[in-house]
mmCIF file as Biopython writes it, N, C-alpha, C and O atoms, coordinates in Angstrom:
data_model
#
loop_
_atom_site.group_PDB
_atom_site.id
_atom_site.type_symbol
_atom_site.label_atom_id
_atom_site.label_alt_id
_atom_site.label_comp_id
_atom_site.label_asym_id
_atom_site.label_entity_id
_atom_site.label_seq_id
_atom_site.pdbx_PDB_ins_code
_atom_site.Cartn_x
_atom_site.Cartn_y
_atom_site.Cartn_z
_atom_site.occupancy
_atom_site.B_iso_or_equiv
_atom_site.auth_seq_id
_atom_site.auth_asym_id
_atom_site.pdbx_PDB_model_num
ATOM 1   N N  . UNK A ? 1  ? 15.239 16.222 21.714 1.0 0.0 1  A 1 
ATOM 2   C CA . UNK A ? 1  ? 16.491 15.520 21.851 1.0 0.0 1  A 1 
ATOM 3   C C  . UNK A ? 1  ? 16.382 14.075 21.348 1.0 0.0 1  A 1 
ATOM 4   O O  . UNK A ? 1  ? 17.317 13.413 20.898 1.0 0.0 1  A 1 
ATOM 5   N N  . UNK A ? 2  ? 15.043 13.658 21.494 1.0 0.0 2  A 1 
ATOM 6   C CA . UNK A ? 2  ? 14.889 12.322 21.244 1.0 0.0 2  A 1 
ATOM 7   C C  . UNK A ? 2  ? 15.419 11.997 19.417 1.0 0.0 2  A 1 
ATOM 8   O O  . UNK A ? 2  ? 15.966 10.964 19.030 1.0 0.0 2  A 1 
ATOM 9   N N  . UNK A ? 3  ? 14.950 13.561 18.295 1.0 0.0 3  A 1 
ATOM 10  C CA . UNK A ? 3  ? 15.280 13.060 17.078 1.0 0.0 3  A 1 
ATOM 11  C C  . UNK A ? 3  ? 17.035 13.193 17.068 1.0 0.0 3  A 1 
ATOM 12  O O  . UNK A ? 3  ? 17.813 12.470 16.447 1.0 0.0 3  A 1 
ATOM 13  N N  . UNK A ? 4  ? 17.183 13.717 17.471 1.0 0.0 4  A 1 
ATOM 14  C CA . UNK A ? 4  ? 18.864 13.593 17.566 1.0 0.0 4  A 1 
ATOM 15  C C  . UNK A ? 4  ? 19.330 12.746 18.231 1.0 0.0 4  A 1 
ATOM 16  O O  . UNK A ? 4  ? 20.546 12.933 18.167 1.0 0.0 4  A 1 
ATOM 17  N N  . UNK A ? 5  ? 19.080 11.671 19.024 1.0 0.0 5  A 1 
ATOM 18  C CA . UNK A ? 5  ? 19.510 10.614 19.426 1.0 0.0 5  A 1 
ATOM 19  C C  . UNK A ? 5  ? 18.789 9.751  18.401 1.0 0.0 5  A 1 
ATOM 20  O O  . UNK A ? 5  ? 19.555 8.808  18.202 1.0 0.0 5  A 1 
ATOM 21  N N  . UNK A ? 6  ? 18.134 9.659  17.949 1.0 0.0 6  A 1 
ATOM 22  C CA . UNK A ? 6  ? 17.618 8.669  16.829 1.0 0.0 6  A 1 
ATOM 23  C C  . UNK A ? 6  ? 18.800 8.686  15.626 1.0 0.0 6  A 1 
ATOM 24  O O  . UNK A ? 6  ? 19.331 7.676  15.164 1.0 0.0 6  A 1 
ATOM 25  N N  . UNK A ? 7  ? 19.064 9.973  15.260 1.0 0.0 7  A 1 
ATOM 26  C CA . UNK A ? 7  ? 19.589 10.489 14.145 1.0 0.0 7  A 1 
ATOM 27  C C  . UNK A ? 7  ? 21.651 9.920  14.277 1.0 0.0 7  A 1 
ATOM 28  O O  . UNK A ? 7  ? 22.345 9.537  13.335 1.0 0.0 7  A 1 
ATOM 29  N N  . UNK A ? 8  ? 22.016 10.056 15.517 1.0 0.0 8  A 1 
ATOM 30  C CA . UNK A ? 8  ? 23.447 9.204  15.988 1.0 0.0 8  A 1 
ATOM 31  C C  . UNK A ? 8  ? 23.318 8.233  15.810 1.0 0.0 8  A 1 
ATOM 32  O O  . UNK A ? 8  ? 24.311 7.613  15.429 1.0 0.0 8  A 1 
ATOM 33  N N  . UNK A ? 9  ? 22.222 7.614  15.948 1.0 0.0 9  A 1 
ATOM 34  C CA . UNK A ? 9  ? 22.416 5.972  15.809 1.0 0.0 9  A 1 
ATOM 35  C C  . UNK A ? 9  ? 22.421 5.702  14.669 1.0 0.0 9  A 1 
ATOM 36  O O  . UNK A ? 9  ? 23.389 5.124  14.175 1.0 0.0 9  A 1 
ATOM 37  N N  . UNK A ? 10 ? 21.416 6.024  13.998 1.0 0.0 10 A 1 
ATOM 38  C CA . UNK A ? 10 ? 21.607 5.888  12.539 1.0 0.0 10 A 1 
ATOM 39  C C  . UNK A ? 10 ? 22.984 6.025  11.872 1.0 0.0 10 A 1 
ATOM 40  O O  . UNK A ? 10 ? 23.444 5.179  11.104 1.0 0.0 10 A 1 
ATOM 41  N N  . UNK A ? 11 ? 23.825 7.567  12.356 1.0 0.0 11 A 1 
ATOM 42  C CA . UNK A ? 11 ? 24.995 7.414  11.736 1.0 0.0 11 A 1 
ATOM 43  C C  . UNK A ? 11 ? 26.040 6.151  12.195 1.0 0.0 11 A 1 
ATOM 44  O O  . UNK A ? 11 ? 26.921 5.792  11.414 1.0 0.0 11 A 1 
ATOM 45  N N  . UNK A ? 12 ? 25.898 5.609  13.310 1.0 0.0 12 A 1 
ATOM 46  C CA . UNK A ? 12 ? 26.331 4.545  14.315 1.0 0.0 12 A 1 
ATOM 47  C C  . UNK A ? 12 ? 26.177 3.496  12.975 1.0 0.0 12 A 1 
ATOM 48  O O  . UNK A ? 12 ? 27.149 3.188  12.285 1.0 0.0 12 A 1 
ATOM 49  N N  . UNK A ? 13 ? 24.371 2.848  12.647 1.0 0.0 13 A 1 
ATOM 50  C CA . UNK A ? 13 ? 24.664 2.390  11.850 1.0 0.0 13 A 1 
ATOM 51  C C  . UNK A ? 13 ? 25.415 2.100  9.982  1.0 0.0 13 A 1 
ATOM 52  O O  . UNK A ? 13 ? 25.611 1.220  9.143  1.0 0.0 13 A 1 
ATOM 53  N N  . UNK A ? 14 ? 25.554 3.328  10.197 1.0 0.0 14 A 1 
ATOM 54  C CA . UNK A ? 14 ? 25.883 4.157  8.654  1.0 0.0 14 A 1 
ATOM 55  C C  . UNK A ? 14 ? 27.286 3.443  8.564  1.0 0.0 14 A 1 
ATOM 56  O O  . UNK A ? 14 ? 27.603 2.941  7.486  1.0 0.0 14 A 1 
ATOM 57  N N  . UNK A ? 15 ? 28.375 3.351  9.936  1.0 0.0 15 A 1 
ATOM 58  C CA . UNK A ? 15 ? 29.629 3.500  9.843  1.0 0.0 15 A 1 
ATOM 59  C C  . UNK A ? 15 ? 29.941 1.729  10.169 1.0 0.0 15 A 1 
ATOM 60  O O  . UNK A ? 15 ? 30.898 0.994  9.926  1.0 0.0 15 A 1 
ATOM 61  N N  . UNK A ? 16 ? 28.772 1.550  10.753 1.0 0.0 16 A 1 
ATOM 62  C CA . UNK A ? 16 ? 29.074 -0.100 11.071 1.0 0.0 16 A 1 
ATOM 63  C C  . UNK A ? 16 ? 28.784 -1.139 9.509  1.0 0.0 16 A 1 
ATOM 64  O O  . UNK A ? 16 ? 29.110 -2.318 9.377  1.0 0.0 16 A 1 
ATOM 65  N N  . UNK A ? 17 ? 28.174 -0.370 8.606  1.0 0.0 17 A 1 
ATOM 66  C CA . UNK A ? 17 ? 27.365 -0.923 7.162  1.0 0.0 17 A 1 
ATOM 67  C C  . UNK A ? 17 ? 28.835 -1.023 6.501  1.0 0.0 17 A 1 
ATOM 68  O O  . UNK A ? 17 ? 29.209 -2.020 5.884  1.0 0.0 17 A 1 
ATOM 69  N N  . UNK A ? 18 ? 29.811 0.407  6.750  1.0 0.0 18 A 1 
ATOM 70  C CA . UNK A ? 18 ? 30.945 0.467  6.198  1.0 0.0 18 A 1 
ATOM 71  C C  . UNK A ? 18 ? 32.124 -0.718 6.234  1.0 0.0 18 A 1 
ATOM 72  O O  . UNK A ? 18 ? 33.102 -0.913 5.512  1.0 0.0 18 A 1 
ATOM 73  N N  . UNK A ? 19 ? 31.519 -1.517 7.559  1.0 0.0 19 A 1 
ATOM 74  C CA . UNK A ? 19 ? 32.770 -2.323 7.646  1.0 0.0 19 A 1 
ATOM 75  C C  . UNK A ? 19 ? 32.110 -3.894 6.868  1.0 0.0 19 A 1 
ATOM 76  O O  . UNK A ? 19 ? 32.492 -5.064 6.869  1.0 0.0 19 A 1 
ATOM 77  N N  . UNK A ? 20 ? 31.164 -3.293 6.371  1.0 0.0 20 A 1 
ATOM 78  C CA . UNK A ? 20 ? 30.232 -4.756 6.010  1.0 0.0 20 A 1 
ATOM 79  C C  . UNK A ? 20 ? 31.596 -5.113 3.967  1.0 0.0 20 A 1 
ATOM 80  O O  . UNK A ? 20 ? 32.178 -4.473 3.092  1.0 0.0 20 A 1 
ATOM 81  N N  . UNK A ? 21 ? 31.367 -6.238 4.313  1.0 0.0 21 A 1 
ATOM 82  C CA . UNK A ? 21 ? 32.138 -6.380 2.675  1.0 0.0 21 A 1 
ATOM 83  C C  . UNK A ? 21 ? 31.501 -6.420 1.517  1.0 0.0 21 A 1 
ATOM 84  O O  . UNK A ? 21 ? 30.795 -7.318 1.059  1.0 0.0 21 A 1 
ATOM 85  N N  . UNK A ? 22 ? 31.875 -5.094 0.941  1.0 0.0 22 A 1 
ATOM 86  C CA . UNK A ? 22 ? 30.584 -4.932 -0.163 1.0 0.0 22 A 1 
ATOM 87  C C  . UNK A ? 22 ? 31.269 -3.638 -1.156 1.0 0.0 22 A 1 
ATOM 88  O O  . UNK A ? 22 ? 31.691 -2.631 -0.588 1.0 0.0 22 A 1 
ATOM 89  N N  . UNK A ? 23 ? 31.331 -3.756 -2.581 1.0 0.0 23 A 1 
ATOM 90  C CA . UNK A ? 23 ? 31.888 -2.512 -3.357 1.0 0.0 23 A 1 
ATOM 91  C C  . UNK A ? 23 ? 31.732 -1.149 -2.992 1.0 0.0 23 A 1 
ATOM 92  O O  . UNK A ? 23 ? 30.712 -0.489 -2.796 1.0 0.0 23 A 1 
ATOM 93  N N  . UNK A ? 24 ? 32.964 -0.844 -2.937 1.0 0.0 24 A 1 
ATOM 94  C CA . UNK A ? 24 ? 32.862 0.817  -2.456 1.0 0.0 24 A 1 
ATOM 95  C C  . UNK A ? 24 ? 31.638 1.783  -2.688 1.0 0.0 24 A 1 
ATOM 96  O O  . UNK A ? 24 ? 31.012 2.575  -1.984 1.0 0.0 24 A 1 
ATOM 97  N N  . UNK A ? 25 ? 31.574 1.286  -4.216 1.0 0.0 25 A 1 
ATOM 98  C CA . UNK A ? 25 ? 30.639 2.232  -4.637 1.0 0.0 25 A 1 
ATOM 99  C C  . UNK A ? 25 ? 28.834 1.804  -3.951 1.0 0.0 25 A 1 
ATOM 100 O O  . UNK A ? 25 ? 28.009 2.649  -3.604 1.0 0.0 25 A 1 
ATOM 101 N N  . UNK A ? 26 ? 28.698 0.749  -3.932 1.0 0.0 26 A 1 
ATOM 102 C CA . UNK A ? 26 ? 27.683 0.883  -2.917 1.0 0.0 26 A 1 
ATOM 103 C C  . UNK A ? 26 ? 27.409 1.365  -1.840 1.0 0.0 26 A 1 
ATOM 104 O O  . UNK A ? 26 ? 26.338 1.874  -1.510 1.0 0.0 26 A 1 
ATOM 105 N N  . UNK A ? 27 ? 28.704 1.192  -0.996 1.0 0.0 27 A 1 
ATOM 106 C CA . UNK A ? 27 ? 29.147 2.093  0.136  1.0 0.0 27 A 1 
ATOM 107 C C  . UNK A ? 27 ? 28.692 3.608  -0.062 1.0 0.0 27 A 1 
ATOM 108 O O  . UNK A ? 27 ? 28.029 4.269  0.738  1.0 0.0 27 A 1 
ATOM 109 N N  . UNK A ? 28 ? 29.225 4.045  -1.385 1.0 0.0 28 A 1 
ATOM 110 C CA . UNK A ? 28 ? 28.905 5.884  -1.549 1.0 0.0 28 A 1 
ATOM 111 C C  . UNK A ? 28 ? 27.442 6.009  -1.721 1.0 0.0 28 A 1 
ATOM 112 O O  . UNK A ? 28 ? 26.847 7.086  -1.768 1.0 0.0 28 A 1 
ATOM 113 N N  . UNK A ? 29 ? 26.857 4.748  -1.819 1.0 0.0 29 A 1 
ATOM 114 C CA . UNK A ? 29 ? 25.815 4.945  -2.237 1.0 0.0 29 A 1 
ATOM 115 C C  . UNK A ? 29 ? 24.670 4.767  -1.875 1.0 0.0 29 A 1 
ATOM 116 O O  . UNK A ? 29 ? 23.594 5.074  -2.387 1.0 0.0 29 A 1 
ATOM 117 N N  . UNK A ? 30 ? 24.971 4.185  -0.835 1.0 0.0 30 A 1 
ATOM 118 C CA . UNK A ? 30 ? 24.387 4.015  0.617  1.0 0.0 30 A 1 
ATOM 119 C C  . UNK A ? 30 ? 24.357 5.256  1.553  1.0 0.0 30 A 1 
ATOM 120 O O  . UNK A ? 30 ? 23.565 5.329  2.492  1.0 0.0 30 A 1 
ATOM 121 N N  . UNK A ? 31 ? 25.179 6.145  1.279  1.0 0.0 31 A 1 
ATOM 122 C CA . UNK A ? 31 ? 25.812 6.757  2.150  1.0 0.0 31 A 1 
ATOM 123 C C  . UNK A ? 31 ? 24.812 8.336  1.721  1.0 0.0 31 A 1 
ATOM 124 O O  . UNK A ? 31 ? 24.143 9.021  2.495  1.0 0.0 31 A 1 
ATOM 125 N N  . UNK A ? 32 ? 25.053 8.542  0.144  1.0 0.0 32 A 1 
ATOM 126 C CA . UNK A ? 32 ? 24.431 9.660  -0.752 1.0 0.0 32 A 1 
ATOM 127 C C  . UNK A ? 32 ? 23.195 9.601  -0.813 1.0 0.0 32 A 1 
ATOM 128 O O  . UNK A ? 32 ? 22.568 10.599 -1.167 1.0 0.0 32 A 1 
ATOM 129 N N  . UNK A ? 33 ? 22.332 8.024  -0.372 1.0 0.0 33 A 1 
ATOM 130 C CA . UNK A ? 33 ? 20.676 8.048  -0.054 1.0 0.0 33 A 1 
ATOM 131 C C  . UNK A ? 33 ? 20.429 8.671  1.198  1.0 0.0 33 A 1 
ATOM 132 O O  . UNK A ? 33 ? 19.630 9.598  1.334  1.0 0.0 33 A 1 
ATOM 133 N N  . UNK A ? 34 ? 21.160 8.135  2.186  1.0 0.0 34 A 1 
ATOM 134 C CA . UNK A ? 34 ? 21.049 8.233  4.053  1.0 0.0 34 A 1 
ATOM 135 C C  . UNK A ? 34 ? 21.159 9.365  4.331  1.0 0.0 34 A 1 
ATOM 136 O O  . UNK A ? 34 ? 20.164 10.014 4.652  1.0 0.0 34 A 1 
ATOM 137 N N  . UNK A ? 35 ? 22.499 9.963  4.282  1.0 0.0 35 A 1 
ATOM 138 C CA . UNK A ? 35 ? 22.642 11.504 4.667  1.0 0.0 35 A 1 
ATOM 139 C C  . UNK A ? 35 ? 22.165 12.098 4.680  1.0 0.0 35 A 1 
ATOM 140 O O  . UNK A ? 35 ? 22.355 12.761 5.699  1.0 0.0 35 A 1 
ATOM 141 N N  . UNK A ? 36 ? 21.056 12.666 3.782  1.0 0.0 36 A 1 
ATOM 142 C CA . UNK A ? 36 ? 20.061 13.702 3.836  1.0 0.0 36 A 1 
ATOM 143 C C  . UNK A ? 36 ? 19.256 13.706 4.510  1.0 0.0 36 A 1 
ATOM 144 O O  . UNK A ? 36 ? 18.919 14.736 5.094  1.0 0.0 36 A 1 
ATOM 145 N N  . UNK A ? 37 ? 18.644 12.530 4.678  1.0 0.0 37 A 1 
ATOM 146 C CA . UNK A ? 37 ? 17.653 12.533 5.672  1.0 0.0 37 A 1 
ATOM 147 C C  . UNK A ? 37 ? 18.238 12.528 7.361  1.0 0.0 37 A 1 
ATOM 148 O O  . UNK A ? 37 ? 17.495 12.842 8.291  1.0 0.0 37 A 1 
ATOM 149 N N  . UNK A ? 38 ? 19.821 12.078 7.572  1.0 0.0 38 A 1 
ATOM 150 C CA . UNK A ? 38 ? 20.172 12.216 8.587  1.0 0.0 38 A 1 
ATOM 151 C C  . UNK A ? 38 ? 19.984 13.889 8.578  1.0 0.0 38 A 1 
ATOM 152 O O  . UNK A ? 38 ? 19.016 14.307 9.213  1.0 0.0 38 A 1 
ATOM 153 N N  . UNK A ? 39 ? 20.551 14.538 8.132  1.0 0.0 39 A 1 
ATOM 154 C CA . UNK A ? 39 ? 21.080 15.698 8.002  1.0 0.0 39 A 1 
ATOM 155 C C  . UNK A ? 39 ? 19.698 16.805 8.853  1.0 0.0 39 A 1 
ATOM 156 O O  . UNK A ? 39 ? 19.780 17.705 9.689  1.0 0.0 39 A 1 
ATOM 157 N N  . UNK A ? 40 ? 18.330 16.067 8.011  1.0 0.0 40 A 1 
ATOM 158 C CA . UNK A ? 40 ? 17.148 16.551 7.940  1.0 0.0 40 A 1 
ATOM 159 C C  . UNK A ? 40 ? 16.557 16.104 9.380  1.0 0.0 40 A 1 
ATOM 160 O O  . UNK A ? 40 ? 15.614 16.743 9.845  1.0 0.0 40 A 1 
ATOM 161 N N  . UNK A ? 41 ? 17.024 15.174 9.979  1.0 0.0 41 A 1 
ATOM 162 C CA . UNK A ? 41 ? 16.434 14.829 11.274 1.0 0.0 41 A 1 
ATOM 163 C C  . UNK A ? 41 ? 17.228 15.558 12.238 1.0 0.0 41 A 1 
ATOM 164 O O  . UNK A ? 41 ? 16.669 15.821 13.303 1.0 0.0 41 A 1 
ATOM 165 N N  . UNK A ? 42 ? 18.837 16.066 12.016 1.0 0.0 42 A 1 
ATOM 166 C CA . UNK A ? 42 ? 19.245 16.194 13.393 1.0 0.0 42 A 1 
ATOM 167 C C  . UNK A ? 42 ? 19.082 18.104 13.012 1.0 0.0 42 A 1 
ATOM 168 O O  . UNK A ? 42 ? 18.542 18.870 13.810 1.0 0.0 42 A 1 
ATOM 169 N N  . UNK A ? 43 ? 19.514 18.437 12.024 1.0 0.0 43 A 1 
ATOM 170 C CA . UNK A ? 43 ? 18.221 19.571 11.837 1.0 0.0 43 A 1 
ATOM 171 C C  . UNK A ? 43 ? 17.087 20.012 12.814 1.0 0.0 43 A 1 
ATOM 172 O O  . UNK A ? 43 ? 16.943 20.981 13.559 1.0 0.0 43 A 1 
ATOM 173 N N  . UNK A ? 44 ? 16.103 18.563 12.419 1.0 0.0 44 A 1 
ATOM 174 C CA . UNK A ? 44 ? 14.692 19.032 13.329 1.0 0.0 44 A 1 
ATOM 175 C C  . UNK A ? 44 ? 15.265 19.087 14.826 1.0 0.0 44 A 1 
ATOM 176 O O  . UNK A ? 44 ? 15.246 20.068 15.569 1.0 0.0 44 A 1 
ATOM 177 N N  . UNK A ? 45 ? 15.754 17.872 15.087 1.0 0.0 45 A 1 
ATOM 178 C CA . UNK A ? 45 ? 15.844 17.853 16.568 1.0 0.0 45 A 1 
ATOM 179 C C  . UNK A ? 45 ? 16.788 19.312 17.046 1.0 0.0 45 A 1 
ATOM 180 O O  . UNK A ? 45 ? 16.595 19.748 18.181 1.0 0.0 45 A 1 
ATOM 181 N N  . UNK A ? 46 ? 17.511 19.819 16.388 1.0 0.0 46 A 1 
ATOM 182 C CA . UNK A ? 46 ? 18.536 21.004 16.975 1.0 0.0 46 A 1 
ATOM 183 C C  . UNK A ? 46 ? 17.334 22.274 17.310 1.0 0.0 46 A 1 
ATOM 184 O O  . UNK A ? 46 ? 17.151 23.135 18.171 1.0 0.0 46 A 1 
ATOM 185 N N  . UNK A ? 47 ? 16.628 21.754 15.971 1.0 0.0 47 A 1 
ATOM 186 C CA . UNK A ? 47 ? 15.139 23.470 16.271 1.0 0.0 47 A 1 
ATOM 187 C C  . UNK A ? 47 ? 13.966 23.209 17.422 1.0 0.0 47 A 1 
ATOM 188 O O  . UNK A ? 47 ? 13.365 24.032 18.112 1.0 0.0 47 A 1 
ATOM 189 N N  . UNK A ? 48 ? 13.847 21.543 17.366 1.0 0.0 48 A 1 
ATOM 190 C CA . UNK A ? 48 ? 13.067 21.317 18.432 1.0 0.0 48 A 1 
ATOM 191 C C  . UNK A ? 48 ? 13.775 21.796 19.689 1.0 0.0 48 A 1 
ATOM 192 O O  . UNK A ? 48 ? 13.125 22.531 20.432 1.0 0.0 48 A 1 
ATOM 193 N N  . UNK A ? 49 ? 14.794 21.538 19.964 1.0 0.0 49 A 1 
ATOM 194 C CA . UNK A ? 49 ? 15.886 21.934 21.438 1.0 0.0 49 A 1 
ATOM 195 C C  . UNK A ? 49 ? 15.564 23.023 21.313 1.0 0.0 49 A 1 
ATOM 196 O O  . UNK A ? 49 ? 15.762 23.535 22.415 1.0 0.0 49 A 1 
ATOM 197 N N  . UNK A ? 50 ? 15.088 23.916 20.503 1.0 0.0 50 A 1 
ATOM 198 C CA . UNK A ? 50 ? 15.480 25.146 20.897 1.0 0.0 50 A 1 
ATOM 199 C C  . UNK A ? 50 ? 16.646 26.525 19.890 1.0 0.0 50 A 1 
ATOM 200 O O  . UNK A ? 50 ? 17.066 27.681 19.925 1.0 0.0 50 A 1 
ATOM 201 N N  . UNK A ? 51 ? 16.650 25.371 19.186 1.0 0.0 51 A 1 
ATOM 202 C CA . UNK A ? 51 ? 18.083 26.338 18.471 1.0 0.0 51 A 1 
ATOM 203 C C  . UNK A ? 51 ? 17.857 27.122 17.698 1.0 0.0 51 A 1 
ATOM 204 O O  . UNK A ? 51 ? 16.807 27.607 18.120 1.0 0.0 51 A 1 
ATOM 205 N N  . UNK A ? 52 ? 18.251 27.919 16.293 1.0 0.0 52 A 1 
ATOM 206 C CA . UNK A ? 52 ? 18.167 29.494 15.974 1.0 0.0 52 A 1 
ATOM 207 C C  . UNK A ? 52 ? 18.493 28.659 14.180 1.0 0.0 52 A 1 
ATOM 208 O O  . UNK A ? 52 ? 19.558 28.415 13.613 1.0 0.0 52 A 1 
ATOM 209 N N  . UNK A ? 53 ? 17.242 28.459 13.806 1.0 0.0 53 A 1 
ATOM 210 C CA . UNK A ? 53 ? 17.442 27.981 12.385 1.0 0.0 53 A 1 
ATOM 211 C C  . UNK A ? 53 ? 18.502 28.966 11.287 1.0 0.0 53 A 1 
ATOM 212 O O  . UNK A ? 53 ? 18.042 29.681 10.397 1.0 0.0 53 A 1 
ATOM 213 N N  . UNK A ? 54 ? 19.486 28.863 11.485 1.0 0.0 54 A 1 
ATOM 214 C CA . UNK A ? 54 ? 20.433 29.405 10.893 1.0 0.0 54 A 1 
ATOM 215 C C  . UNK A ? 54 ? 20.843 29.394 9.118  1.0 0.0 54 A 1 
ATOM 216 O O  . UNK A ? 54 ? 21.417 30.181 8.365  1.0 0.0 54 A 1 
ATOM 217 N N  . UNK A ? 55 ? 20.132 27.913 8.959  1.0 0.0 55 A 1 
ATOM 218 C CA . UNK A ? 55 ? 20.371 27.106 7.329  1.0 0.0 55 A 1 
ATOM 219 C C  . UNK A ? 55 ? 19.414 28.120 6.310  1.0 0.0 55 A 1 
ATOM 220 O O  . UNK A ? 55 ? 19.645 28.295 5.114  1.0 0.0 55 A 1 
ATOM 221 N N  . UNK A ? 56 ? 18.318 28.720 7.061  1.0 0.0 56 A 1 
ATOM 222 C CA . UNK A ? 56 ? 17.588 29.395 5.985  1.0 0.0 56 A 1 
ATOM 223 C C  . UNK A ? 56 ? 17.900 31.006 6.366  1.0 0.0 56 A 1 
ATOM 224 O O  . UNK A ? 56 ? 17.193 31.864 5.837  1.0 0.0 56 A 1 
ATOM 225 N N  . UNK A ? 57 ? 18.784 31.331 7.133  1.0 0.0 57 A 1 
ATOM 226 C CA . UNK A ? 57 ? 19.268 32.862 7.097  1.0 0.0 57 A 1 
ATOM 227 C C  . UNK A ? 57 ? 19.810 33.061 5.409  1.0 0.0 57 A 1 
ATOM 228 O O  . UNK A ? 57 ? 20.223 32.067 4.812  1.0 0.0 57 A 1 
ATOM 229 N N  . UNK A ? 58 ? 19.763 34.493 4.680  1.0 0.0 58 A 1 
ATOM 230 C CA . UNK A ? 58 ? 20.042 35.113 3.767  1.0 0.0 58 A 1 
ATOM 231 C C  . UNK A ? 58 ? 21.264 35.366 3.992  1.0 0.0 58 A 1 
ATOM 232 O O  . UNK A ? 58 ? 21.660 35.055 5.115  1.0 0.0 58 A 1 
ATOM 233 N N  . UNK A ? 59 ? 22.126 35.914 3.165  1.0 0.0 59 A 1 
ATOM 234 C CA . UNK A ? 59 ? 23.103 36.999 3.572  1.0 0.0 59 A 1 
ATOM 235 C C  . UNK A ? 59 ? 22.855 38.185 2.814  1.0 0.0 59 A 1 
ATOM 236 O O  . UNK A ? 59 ? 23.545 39.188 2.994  1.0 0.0 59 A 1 
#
C-alpha cells in the first residue's frame, strides 16, 4: 500500500506543477515523462496488495 500512496502523491504533485505558469507544451511534457512510471508504481503496489495482474492476461 505504501507504493500506492507514494504513487497519489506524485499525481498530487503532477496536478499542482499544472497550475505552475509555464507553456502548455511543457506541461504535456512533463506529464508524457511522469505517467509511466506513475502508472508502473501503482501497478506494483495493486500486485503487492494482493491483486490479479490482469495487464498481462491474453485474450
Amino acid at each position: 500500500m505504501d507504493e500506492i500512496a507514494e504513487q497519489i502523491d506524485r499525481l498530487d504533485d503532477l496536478i499542482a506543477d499544472l497550475h505552475t505558469p509555464l507553456p502548455l507544451r511543457l506541461h504535456v511534457r512533463s506529464l508524457k515523462e511522469s505517467l509511466p512510471a506513475v502508472i508502473e508504481g501503482l501497478k506494483a503496489g495493486y500486485l503487492a496488495a494482493g491483486g490479479e495482474n490482469y495487464w498481462d492476461l491474453r485474450a
